[in-house]
C-alpha positions in Angstrom: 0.0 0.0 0.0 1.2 3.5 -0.8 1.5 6.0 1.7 2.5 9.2 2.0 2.9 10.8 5.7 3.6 14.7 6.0 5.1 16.4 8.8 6.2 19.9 10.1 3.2 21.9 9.6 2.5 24.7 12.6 1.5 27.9 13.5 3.9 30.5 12.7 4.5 34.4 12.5 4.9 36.0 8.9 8.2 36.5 7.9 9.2 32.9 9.3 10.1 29.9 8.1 8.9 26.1 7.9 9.9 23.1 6.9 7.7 20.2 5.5 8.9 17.0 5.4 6.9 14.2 3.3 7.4 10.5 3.1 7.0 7.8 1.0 6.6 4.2 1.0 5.3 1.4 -0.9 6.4 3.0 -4.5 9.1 3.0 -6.3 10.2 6.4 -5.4 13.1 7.2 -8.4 9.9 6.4 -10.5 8.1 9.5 -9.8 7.7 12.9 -10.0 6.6 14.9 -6.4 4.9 17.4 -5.7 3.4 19.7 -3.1 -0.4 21.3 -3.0 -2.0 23.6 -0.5 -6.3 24.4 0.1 -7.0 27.2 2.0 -10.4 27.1 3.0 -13.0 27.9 0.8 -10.5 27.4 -2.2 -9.0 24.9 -4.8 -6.7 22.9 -4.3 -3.7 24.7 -5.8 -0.2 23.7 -7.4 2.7 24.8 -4.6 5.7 23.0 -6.1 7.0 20.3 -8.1 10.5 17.9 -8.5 11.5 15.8 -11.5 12.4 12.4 -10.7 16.1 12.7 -9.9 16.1 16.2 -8.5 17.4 18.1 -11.4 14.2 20.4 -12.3 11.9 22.5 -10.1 8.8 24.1 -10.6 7.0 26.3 -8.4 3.6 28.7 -8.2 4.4 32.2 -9.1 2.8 32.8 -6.0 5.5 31.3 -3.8 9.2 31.8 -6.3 11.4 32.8 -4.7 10.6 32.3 -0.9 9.6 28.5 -0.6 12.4 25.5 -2.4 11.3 22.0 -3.0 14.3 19.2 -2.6 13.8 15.4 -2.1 16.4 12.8 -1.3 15.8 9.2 -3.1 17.9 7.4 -0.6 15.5 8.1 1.9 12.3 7.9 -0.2 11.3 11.8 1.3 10.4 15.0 -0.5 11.0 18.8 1.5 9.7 21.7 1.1 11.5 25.0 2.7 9.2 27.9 3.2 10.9 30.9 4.5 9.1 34.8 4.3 5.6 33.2 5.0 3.0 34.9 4.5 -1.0 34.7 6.2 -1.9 34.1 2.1 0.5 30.9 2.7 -2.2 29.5 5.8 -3.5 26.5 4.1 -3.5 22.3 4.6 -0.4 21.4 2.2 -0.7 18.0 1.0 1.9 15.5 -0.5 1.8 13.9 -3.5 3.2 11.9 -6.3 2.5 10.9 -10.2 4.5 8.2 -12.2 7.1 10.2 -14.3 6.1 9.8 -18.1 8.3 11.1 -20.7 5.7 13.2 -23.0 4.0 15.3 -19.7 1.5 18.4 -19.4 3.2 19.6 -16.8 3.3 19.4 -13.1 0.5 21.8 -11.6 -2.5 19.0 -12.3 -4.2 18.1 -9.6 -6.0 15.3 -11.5 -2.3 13.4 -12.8 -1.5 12.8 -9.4 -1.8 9.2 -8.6 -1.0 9.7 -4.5 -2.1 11.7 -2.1 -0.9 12.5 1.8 -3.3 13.5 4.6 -1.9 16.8 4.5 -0.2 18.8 7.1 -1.9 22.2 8.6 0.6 25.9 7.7 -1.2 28.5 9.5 0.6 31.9 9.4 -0.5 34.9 11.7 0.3 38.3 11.4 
């Protein structure tokens, strides 16, 4: 069974930073591409941040460039994701998850081609 398990979510002042922590077992990990989401409530499910399969491309919101940087580390089957200058627009659930890396792709920021999903960990930033 595939899981994935977030962790590092908390309440936090803007201007700080967080780090989320995902991991991943019961898939081939190399095999896929990663990816985080946030829902704030009363909103869709949005695109946060992406990693290619071996670490070598990012992709990120324009909403959050330049502030939050999405690593993973395939010995350890976990993906990262450093947010630093938060912001009370960044207060959302942010949720894990991963897609089977294909080599003719839409893109990352697709809700819908992700195959697995984590329970989500809760980022609420006060000001």
């Amino acid at each position: 069974q595939v899981q994935l398990v977030e962790s590092g979510g908390g309440l936090v002042q803007a201007g700080d930073s967080l780090r989320l922590s995902c991991a991943a077992s019961g898939l081939t990990f190399s095999m896929y591409v990663m990816g985080w989401f946030r829902q704030a409530p009363g909103k869709e499910r949005e695109f946060v941040a992406a990693i290619t399969v071996s670490g070598g491309t990012t992709y990120y919101a324009d909403s959050v460039k330049g502030r939050f940087a999405i690593s993973r580390d395939n010995a350890k089957n976990t993906v990262d994701l450093q947010m630093n200058v938060l912001k009370p627009e960044d207060t959302a659930v942010y949720y894990c998850a991963a897609r089977r890396a294909v080599r003719l792709w839409n893109g990352p920021q697709n809700v819908g081609d992700y195959d697995y999903w984590g329970q989500g960990t809760q980022v609420t930033v006060s000001s």
